[in-house]
MIROSE-105877 format. One record per residue (C-alpha): residue number from 1; residue in one letter; x negated, y, z. Coordinates in steps of 0.2 Angstrom, whole numbers, plus 5000, padded with zeros to 4 digits. Each point is the difference from the previous one (the first is absolute). Layout:
BEGIN
+-----+---+------+-------+------+
!   k ! r ! east ! north !   up !
+-----+---+------+-------+------+
! NUM ! a !    X !     Y !    Z !
...
+-----+---+------+-------+------+
//
This chain:
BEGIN
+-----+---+------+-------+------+
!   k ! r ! east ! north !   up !
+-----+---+------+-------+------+
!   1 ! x ! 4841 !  5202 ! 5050 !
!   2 ! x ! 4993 !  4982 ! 4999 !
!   3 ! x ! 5015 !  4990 ! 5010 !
!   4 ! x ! 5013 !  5010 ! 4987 !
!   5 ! x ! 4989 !  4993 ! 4984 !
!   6 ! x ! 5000 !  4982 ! 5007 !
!   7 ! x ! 5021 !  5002 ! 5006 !
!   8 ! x ! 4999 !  5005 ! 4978 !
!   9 ! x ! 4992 !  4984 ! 4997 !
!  10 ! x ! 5009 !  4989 ! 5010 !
!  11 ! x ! 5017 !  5009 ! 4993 !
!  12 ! x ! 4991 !  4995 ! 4981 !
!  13 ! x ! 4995 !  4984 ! 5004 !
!  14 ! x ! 5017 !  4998 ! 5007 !
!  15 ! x ! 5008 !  5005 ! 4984 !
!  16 ! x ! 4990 !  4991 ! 4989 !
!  17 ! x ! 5004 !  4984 ! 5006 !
!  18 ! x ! 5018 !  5004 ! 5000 !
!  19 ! x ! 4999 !  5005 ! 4983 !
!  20 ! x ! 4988 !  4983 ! 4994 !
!  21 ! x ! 5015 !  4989 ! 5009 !
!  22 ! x ! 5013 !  5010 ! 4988 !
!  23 ! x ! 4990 !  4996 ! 4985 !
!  24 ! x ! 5000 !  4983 ! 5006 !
!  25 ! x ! 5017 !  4998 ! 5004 !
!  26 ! x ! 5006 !  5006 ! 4982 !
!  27 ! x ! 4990 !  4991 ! 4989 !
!  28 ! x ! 4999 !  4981 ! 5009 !
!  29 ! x ! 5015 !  4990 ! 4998 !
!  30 ! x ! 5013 !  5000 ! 5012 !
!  31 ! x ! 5003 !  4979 ! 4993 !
!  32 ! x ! 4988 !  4988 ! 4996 !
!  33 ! x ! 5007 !  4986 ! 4993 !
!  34 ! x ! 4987 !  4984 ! 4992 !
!  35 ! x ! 4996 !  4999 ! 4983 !
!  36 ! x ! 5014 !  4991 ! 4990 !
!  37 ! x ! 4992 !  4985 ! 4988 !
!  38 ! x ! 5008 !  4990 ! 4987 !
!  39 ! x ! 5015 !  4992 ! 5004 !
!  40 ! x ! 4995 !  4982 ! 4996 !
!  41 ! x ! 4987 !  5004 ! 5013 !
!  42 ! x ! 5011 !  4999 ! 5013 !
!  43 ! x ! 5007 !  4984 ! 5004 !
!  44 ! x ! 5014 !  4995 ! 5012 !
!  45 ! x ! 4996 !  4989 ! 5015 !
!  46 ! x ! 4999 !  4981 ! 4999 !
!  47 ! x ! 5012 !  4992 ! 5010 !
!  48 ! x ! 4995 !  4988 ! 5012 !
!  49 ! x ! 5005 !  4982 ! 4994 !
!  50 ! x ! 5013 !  4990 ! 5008 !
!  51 ! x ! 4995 !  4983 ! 5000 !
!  52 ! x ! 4984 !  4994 ! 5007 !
!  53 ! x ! 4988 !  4986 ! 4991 !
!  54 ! x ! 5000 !  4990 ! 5015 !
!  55 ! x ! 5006 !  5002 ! 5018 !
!  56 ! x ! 5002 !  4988 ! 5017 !
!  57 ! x ! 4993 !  4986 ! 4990 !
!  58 ! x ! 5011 !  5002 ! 4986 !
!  59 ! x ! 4991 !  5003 ! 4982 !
!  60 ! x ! 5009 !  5004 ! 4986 !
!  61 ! x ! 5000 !  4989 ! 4984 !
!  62 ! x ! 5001 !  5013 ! 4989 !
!  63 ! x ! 4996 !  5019 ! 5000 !
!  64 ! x ! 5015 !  5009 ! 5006 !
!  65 ! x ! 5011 !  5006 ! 4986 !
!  66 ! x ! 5007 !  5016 ! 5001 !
!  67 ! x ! 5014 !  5010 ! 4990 !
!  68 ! x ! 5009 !  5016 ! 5002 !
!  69 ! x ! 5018 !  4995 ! 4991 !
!  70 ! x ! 5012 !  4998 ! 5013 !
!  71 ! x ! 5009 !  4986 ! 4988 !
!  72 ! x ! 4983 !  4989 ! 5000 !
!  73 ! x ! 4999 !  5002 ! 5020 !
!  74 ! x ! 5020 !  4994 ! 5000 !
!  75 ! x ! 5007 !  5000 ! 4983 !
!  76 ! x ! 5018 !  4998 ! 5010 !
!  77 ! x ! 4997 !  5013 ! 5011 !
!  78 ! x ! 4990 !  5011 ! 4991 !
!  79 ! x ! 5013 !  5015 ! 5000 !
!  80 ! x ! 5000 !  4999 ! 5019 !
!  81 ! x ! 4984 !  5003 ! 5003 !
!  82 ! x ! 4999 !  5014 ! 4987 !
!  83 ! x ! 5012 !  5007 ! 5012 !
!  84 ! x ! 4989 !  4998 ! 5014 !
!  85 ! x ! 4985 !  5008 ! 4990 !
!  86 ! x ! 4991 !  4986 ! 4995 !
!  87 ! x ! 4981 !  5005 ! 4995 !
!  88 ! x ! 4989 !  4983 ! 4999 !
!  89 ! x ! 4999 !  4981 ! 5005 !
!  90 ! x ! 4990 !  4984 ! 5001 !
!  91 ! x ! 5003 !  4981 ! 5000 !
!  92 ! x ! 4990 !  4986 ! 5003 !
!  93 ! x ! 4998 !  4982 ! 5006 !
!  94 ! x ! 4987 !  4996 ! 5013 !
!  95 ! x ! 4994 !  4982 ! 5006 !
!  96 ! x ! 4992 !  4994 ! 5017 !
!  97 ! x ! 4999 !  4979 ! 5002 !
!  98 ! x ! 5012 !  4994 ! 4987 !
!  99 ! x ! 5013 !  5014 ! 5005 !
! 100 ! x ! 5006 !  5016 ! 4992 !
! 101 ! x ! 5007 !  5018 ! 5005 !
! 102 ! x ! 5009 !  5010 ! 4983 !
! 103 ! x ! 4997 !  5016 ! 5005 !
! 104 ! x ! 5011 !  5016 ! 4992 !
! 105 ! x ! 4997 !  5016 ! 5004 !
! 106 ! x ! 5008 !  5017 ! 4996 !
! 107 ! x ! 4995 !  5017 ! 5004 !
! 108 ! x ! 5013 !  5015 ! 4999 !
! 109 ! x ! 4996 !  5019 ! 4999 !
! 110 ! x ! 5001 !  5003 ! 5020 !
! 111 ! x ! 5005 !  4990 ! 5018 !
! 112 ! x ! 5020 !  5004 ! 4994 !
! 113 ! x ! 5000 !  4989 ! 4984 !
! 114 ! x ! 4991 !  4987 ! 5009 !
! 115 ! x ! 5011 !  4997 ! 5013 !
! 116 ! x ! 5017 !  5002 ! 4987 !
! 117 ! x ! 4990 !  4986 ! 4990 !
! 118 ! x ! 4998 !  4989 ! 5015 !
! 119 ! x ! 5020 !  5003 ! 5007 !
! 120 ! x ! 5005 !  4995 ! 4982 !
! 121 ! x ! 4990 !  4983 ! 5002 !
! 122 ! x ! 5003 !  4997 ! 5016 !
! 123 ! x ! 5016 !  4989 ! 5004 !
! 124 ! x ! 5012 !  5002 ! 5015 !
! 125 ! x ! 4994 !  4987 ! 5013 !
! 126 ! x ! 4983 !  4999 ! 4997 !
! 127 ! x ! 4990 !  5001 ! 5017 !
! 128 ! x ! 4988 !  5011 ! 5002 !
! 129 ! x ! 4980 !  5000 ! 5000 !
! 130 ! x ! 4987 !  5011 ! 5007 !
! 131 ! x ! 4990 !  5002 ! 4983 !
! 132 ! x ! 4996 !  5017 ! 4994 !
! 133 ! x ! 5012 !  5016 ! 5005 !
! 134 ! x ! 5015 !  4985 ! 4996 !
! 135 ! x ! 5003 !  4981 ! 4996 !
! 136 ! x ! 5011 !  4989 ! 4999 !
! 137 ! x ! 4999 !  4978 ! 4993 !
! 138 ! x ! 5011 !  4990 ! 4992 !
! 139 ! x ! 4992 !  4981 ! 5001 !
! 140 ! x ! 4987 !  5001 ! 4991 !
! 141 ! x ! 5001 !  5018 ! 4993 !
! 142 ! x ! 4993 !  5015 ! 5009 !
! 143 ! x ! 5003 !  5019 ! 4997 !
! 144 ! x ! 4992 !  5013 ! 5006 !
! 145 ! x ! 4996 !  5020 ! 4997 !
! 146 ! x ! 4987 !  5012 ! 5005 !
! 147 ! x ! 4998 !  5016 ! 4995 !
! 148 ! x ! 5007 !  5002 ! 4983 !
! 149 ! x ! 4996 !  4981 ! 4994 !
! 150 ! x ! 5013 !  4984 ! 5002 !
! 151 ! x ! 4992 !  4983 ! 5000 !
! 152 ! x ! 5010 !  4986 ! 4996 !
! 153 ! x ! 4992 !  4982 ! 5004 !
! 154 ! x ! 5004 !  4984 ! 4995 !
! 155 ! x ! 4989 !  4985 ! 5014 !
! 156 ! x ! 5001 !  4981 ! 4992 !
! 157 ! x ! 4999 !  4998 ! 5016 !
! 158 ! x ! 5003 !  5010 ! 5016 !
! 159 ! x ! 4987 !  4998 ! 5014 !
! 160 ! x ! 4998 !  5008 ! 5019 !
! 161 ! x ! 4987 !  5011 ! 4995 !
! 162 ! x ! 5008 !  5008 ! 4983 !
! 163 ! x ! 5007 !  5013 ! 5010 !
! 164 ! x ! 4982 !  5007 ! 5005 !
! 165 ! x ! 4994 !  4997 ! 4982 !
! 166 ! x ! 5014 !  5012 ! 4992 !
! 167 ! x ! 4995 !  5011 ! 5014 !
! 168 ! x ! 4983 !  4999 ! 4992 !
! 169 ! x ! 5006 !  5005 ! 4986 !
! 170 ! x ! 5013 !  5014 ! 5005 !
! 171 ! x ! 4983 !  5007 ! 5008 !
! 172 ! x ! 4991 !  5001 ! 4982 !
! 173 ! x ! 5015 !  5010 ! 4992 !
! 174 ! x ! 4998 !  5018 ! 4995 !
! 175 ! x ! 5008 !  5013 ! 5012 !
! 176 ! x ! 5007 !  5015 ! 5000 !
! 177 ! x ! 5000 !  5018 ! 5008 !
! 178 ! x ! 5008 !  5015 ! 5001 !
! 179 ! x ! 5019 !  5003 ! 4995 !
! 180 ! x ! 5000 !  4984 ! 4987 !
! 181 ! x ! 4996 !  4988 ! 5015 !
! 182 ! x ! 5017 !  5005 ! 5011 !
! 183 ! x ! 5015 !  4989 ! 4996 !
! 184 ! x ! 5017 !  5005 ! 4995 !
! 185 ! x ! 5008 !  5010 ! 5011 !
! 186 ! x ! 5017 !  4998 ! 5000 !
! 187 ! x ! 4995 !  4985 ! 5009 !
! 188 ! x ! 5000 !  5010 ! 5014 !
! 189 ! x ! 5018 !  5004 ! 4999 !
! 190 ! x ! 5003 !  4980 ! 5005 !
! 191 ! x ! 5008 !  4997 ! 5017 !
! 192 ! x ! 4989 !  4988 ! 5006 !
! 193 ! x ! 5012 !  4992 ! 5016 !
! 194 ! x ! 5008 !  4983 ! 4993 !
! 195 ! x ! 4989 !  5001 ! 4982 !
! 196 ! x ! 4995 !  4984 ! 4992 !
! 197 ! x ! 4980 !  4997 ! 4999 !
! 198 ! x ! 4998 !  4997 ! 4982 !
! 199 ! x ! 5015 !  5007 ! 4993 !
! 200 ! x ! 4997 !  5016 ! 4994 !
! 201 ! x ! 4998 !  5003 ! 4982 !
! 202 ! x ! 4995 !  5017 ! 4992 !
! 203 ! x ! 5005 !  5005 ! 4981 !
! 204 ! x ! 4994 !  5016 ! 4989 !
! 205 ! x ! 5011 !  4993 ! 4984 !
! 206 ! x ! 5015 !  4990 ! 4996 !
! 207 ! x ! 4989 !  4984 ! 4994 !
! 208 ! x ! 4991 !  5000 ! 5017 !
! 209 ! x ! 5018 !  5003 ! 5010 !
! 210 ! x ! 5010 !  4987 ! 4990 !
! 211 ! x ! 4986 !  4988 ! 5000 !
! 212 ! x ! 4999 !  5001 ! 5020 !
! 213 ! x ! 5018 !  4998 ! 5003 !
! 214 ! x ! 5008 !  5018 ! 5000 !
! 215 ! x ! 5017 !  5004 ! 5008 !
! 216 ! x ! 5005 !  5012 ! 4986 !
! 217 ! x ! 5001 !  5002 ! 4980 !
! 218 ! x ! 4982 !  5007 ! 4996 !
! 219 ! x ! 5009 !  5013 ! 4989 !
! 220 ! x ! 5010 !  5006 ! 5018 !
! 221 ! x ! 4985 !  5003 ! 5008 !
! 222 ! x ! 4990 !  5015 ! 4990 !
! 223 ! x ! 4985 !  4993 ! 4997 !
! 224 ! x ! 4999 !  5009 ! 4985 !
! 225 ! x ! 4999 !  5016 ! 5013 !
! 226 ! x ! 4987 !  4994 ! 5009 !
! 227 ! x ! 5010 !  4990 ! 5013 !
! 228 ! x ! 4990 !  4985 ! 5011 !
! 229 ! x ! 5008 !  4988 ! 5010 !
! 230 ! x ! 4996 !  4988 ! 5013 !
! 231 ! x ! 5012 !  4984 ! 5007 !
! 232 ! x ! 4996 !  4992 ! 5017 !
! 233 ! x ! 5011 !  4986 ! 5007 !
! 234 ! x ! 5006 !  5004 ! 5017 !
! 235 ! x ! 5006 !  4987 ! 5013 !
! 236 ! x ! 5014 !  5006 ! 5010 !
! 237 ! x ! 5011 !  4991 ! 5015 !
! 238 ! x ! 5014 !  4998 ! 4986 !
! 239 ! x ! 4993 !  4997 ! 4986 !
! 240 ! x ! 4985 !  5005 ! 4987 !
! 241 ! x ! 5003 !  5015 ! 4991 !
! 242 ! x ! 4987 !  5008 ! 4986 !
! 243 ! x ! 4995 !  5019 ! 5001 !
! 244 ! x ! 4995 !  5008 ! 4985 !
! 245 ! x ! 4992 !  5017 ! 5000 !
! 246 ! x ! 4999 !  5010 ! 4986 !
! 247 ! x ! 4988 !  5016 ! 4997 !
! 248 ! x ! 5002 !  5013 ! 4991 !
! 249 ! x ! 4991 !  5017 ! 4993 !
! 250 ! x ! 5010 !  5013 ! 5009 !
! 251 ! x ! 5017 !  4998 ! 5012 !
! 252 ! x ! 5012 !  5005 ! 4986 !
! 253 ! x ! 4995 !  4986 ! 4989 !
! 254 ! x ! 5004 !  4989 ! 5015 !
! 255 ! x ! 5016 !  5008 ! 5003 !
! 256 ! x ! 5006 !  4998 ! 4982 !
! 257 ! x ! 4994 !  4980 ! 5001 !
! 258 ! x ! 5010 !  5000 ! 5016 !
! 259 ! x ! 5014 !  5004 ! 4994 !
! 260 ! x ! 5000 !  4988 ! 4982 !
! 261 ! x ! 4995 !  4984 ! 5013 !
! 262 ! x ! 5011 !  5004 ! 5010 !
! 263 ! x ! 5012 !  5000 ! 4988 !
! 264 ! x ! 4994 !  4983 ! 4993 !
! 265 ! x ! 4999 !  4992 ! 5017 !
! 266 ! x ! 5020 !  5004 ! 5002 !
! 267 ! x ! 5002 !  4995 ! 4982 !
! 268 ! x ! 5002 !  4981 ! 5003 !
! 269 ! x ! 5005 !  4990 ! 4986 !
! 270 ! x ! 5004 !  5016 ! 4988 !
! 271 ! x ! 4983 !  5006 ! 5002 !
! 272 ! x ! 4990 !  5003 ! 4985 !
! 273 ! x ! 4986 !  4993 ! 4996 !
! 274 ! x ! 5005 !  4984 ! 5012 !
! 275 ! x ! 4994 !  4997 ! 5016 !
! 276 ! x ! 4985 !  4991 ! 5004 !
! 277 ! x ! 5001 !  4982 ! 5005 !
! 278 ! x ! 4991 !  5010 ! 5019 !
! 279 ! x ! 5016 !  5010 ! 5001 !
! 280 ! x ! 5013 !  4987 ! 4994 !
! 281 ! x ! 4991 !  4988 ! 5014 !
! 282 ! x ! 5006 !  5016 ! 5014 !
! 283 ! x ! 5011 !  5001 ! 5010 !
! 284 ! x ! 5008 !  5017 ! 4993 !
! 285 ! x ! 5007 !  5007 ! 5017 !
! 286 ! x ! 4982 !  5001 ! 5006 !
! 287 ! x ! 4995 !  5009 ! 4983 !
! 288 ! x ! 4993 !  5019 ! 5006 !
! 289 ! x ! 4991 !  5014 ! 4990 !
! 290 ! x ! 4991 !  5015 ! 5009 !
! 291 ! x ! 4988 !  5013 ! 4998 !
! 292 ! x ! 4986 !  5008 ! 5006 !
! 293 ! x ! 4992 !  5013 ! 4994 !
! 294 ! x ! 4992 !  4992 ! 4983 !
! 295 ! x ! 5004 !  4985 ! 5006 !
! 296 ! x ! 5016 !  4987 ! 4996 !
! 297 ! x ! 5002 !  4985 ! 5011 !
! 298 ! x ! 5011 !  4986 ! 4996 !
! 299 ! x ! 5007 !  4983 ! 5010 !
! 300 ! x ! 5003 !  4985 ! 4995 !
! 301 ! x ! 5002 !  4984 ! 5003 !
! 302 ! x ! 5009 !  4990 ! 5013 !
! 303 ! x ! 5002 !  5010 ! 5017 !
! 304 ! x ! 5013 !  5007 ! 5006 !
! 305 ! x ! 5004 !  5017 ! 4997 !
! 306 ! x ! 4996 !  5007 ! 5018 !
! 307 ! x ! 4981 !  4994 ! 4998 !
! 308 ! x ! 5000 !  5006 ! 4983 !
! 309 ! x ! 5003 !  5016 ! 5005 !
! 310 ! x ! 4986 !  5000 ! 5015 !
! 311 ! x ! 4988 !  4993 ! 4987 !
! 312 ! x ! 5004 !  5015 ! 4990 !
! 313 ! x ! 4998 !  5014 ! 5012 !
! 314 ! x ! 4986 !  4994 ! 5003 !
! 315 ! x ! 4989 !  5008 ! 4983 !
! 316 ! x ! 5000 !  5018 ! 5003 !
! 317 ! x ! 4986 !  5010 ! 4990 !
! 318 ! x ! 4991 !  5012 ! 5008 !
! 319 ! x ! 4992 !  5013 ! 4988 !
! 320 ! x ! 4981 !  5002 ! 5006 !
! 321 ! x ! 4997 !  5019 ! 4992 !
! 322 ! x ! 4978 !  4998 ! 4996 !
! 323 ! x ! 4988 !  5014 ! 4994 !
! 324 ! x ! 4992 !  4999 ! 4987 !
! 325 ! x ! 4981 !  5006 ! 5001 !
! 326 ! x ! 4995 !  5014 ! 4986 !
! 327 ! x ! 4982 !  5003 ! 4996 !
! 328 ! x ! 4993 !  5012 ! 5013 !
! 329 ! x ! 4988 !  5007 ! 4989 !
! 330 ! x ! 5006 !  5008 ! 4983 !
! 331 ! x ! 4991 !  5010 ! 4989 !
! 332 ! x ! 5008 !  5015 ! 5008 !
! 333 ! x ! 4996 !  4996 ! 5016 !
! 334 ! x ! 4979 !  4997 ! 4997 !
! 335 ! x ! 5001 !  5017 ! 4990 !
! 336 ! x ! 5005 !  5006 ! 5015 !
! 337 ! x ! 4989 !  4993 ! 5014 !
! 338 ! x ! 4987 !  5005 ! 4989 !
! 339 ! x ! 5003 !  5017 ! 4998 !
! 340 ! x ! 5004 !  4998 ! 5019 !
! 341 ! x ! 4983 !  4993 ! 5002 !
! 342 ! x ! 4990 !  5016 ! 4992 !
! 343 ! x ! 5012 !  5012 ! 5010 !
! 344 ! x ! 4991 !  4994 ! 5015 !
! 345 ! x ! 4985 !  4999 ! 4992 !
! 346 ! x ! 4998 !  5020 ! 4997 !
! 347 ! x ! 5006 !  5001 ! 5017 !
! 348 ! x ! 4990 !  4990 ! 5009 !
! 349 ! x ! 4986 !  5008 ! 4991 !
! 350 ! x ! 5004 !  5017 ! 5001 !
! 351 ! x ! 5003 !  4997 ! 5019 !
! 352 ! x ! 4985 !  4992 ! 5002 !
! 353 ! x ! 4989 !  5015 ! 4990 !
! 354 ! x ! 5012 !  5013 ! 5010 !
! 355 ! x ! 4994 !  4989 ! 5016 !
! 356 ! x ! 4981 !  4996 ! 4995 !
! 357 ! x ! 4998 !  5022 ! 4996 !
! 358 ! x ! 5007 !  5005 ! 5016 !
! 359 ! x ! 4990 !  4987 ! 5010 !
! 360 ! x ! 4981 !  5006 ! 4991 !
! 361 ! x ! 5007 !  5020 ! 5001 !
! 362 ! x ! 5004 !  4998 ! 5017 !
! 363 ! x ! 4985 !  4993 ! 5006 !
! 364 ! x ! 4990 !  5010 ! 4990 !
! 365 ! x ! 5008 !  5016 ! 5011 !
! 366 ! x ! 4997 !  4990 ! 5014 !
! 367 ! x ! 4983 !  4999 ! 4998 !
! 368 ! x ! 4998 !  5018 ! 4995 !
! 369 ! x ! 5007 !  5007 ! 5016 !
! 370 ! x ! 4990 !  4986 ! 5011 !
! 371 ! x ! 4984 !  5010 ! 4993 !
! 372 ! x ! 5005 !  5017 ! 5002 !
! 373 ! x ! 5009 !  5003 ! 4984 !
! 374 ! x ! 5016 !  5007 ! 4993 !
! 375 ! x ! 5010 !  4985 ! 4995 !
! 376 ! x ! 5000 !  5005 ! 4981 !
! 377 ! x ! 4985 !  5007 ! 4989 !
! 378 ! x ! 5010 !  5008 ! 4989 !
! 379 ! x ! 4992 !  5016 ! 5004 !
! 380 ! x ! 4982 !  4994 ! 5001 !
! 381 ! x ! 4988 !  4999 ! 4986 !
! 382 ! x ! 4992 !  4984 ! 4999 !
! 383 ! x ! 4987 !  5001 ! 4987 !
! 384 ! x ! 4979 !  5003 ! 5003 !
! 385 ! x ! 4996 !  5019 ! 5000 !
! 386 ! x ! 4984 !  5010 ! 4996 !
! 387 ! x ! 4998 !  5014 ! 5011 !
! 388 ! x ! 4991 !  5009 ! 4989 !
! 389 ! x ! 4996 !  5020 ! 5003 !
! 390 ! x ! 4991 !  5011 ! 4991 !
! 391 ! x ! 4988 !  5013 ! 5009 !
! 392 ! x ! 4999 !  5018 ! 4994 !
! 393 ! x ! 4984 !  5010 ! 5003 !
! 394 ! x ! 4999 !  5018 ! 4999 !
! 395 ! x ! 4989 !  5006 ! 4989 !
! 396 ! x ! 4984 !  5010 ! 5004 !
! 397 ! x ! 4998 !  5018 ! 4997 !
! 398 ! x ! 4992 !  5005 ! 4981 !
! 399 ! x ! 4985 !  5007 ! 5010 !
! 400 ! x ! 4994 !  4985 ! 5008 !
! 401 ! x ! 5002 !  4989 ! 4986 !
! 402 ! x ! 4984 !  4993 ! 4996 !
! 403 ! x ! 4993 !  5008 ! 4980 !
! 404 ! x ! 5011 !  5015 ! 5001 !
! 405 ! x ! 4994 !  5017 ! 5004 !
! 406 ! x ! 5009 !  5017 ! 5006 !
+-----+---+------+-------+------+
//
């Protein structure tokens, strides 16, 4: 039957392509990764450079010069800003009408070192300027920092408009995005009622804490566990009083720190190593040690012991639990969408041959009994025939045969 022979065809045709898929699927690669060339061909991004030829009217004399050794940026400093992941740096001398501008400026690994960098610079007292993401002046010296670069500059003379031209500048520095361009944050952690503007100062080793005017002995704190402090200056109705918070990996680091500065703090004169001329300048009955979570806060300074101790409860860490997103799309997982994919491949196209052979059968029986017909022609014989018959004629008697005698 003609509608069964194209239901066979559609079932083959069906198969077939299932089949080619199959072949596909096994021998094209599930990965396809570029061609790997030489490694000398690949070379790493060039850093943007930090210091402009000329900007706001300002020309530089010579070509900037630039370094990458910390001790050639601050020779003084120099184990300070290793600490804060020093990377690169530029200085140079610009002129504009008989004046000059000394221009240092230093770029750090991500937006965290920069701003360390620019706490350790930065004095107590400075005021504030709207330069970059921070500022502050000091006469004739202006600092600043954006994105992972500090910029230290140095006016003969200060004018009205050298404000806007270091903003100038700040807008030519290179930026940053993603995770790198966040700052630290335990800065977070900082109470911000009665804090001091400009007095916060962020350390990641024992030359930038010292250097910066830490409360403790370096070798207390457990920086060689990963610890990271930050001091602010808070002004209370008494007195001022100095919080320093301490970070550290995990809670029981911090509890066992808790417990060896707290220790100290009660020391007094016994205490070994001896006290820092910050805590020999407290007021001891106001000293107060807590914890929370990886976090160990302490007071100092000159309030009294009631504010100290509301300054205190005041840092309270609050773990933030954040997922982290895996690759949706392994090996495994495109292995199996494709074999998913030639599942419903057969399917589909053995349904639609299934579909396509019931439709052309049925309306060929359709049309059969619409003329008359059984609905099949199984039975029938379908072919051009030849009704050929042969005609048998008697023969006539011997007598009246012509040439024959009785």
């Amino acid at each position: 039957m003609r509608w069964m022979s194209v239901l066979a065809c559609s079932i083959c045709s069906a198969v077939l392509m299932a089949s080619t898929a199959t072949t596909i699927a096994q021998t094209a690669p599930l990965k396809i990764t570029a061609p790997q060339g030489p490694a000398h061909l690949i070379l790493p991004p060039v850093p943007k450079a930090l210091l402009p030829d000329a900007f706001a009217g300002w020309v530089s004399a010579d070509k900037p010069k630039t370094f990458t050794d910390a001790s050639e940026a601050d020779q003084a400093n120099a184990e300070a800003l290793k600490e804060y992941d020093f990377t690169d740096g530029a200085v140079a001398t610009y002129k504009r009408s008989g004046q000059t501008l000394n221009l240092r400026a230093l770029r750090f690994h991500d937006a965290s070192g920069a701003f360390g960098a620019y706490s350790f610079y930065r004095q107590n007292g400075w005021p504030k300027e709207e330069i970059g993401t921070g500022a502050t002046s000091n006469n004739n010296r202006v600092l600043f920092w954006v994105g992972n670069s500090v910029v230290d500059a140095t006016f003969s003379r200060i004018g009205p408009m050298s404000g806007s031209e270091l903003r100038e500048l700040a807008g030519e520095l290179p930026t940053l995005d993603g995770p790198r361009a966040l700052p630290p944050p335990i800065l977070g952690n900082l109470p911000m009622e009665s804090l001091t503007p400009e007095t916060t100062h962020y350390a990641l080793g024992p030359a930038g804490y010292v250097g910066a005017g830490g409360v403790l002995p370096p070798e207390l704190v457990g920086f060689d566990r990963g610890a990271e402090t930050v001091t602010a200056t808070y002004s209370l109705r008494s007195n001022p009083a100095t919080l320093t918070i301490i970070d550290y990996p995990t809670p029981q680091m911090a509890a066992a720190q808790e417990t060896r500065i707290r220790a100290y703090t009660k020391a007094g004169s016994t205490a070994v190593p001896a006290w820092p001329k910050p805590l020999v300048d407290s007021d001891q009955a106001g000293l107060e040690v807590r914890r929370s979570g990886p976090l160990v806060a302490l007071v100092s300074g000159d309030a009294i012991p009631e504010e100290s101790h509301k300054l205190l409860a005041l840092v309270h860490y609050e773990s933030e639990i954040t997922s982290i997103p895996q690759p949706t799309e392994s090996e495994v997982f495109k292995t199996g969408k494709l074999l998913m994919g030639i599942v419903t491949l057969v399917i589909i196209g053995a349904s639609a041959a299934i579909l396509l052979g019931f439709f052309l059968g049925g309306g060929r029986a359709l049309y059969r009994i619409a003329r008359g017909k059984p609905a099949s022609s199984m039975y029938e014989v379908e072919f051009i025939r030849l009704d050929l018959r042969e005609e048998w004629v008697e023969p006539a008697p011997a007598a009246e045969r012509p040439g024959q005698k009785g």
